[in-house]
Steps between C-alpha positions, in 0.01 A plus 500: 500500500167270455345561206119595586475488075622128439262272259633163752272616808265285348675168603459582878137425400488086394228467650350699220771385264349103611134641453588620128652139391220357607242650299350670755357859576572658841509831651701792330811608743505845408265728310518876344173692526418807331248659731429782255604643136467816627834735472661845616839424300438458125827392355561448128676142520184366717328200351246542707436900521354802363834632343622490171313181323789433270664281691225239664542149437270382224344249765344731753158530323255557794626792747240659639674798706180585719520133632527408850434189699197579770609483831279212612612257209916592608422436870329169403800433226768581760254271764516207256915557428547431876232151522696393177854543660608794244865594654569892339337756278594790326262817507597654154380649168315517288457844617701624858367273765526793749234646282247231654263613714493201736849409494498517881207271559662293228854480674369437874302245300860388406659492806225337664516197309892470542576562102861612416439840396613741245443797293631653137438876493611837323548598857303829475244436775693294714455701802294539813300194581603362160865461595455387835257192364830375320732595717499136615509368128732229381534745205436822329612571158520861377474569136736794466651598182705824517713679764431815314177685602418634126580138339304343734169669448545517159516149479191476780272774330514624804618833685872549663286533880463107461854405443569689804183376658649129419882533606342614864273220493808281432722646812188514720419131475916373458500677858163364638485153350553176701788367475395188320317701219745508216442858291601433160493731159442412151638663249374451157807637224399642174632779251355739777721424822752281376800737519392555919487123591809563733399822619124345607696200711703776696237698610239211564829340727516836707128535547518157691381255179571091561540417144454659167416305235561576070285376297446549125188683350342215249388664172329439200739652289804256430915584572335714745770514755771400245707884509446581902542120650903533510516816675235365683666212651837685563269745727368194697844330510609831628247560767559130609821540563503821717156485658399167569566368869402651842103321436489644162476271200458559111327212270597560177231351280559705208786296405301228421174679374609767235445242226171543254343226770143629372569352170593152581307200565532314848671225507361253791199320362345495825446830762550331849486880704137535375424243748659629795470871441196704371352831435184633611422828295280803547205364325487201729639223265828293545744484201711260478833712555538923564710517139177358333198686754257691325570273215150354416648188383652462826223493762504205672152573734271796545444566912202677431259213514699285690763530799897455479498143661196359314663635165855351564394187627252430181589263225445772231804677610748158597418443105590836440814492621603202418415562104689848513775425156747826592684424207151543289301704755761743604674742264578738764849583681437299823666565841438118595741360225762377708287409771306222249797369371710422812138327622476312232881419521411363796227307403733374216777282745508116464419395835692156423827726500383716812836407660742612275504835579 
């Protein structure tokens, strides 16, 4: 199956690649806003939410949960994102982007300006007029973490009615979707829900799910996942090998991500995704990636005084980029880590030997 997850998608783009080498700044390709901060789900893992604090990375120093961007500055940011030559977004949080009160105008906006679109959601209002706005999506991504009513709202602070209220949502829009729109799941594994990881793939598969994908909660406390991750991966060995096939896939990224990643430094020297994907946040500034938004060492430019294009395009931020150190700047586990190093990899070949391949 094609892997919609793959960190080499990037070298269809050379044109971008060619931009990079040469020192200069151009449009981003894809970009993650976070219309609002706002939430109905309020789960204890969230770096970003109003659960349990415990577990927020140290960097995310400036959430504002009543934040929102006004509807007249996202029309004008989604305007510029089409004049620029933006290709995708992602509506997600932050808060629940569903929770938006314009996220209509905002995806017509979308669609009018031919932008790749998608959406990351705790699936709970995806419904009605909601639903059928993405129904022609490249994308949705469900964060679902239990297949168990009481588990799941535990987890949520929520009630059982919304677990039941999100596994119709699910079937509704698996049946309704185009056919083009992928519907995909993530499912974040900690202490709580490890021992149903095969359990969640075979009912997500039967209520019509593309892909599920596992993915390990990051922590501040270290050897977190140390006494689960074994019966863990058995689980999604398992669940590959008797449910995967007929358009249903399973990413297993917890394989990979289990380790203490949130307590080791990066090791590129130079962040090469900053410059061709970025985050526009709920208070209206850009950060330089979503692992590091809300970080107020991170912002990058604040929209508020100043529009998308004017604030990409400006030399204050083509400095900014280019002087990001990750391996100073960054202590932070950091979903772009294989990305930056096959880019610089590539950046790396001796172009007198370009032959011997």
């Amino acid at each position: 199956m094609k892997n919609m997850y793959s960190s080499v998608k990037v070298f269809h783009h050379k044109d971008a690649l060619d931009l990079i080498e040469r020192g200069e700044i151009g449009a981003p390709y894809y970009i993650r806003i976070k219309p609002t901060n706002l939430c109905n789900h309020h789960c204890a893992y969230c770096t970003y939410g109003s659960g349990s604090t415990d577990q927020k990375t140290e960097n995310r120093d400036a959430i504002n949960h009543m934040d929102m961007i006004p509807k007249e500055k996202m029309l004008e940011i989604i305007e510029d994102m089409g004049e620029m030559g933006v290709r995708a977004v992602t509506f997600s949080g932050g808060g629940e982007p569903l929770t938006y009160p314009y996220i209509l105008e905002t995806v017509k906006k979308v669609k009018e300006n031919n932008i790749d679109l998608s959406l990351i959601t705790n699936g709970e209002l995806l419904d009605g007029e909601r639903a059928e706005a993405f129904y022609d999506a490249k994308w949705i991504r469900i964060s679902f973490d239990s297949p168990d009513g009481e588990e799941y709202a535990k987890l949520r602070g929520i009630s059982v009615r919304s677990f039941e209220k999100v596994i119709g949502n699910i079937s509704d829009f698996a049946q309704n979707k185009s056919r083009d729109c992928v519907l995909g799941v993530n499912y974040v594994i900690s202490r709580s829900n490890y021992k149903r990881v095969y359990e969640a793939a075979k009912l997500l598969k039967e209520l019509g799910v593309d892909n599920i994908k596992y993915a390990a909660v990051v922590m501040n406390e270290q050897h977190y996942h140390d006494e689960i991750k074994d019966e863990v991966i058995e689980q999604i060995h398992r669940a590959k090998r008797e449910l995967e096939g007929g358009g249903f896939q399973i990413t297993n990224s917890y394989e990979n991500d289990w380790m203490d990643k949130n307590f080791t430094a990066q090791s590129f020297p130079v962040c090469y995704t900053c410059r061709l994907v970025t985050v526009i946040a709920a208070d209206q500034k850009i950060y330089l990636c979503h692992t590091r938004a809300y970080d107020s060492k991170a912002v990058v430019a604040d929209l508020r005084d100043k529009s998308f294009r004017e604030a990409w395009y400006s030399e204050e931020t083509r400095k900014r980029l280019e002087q990001l150190k990750p391996q100073e700047a960054c202590r932070n586990f950091c979903v772009y880590q294989e990305r930056n190093e096959l880019i610089q990899a590539y950046f790396d070949v001796n172009y007198d030997h370009i032959n011997f391949i």
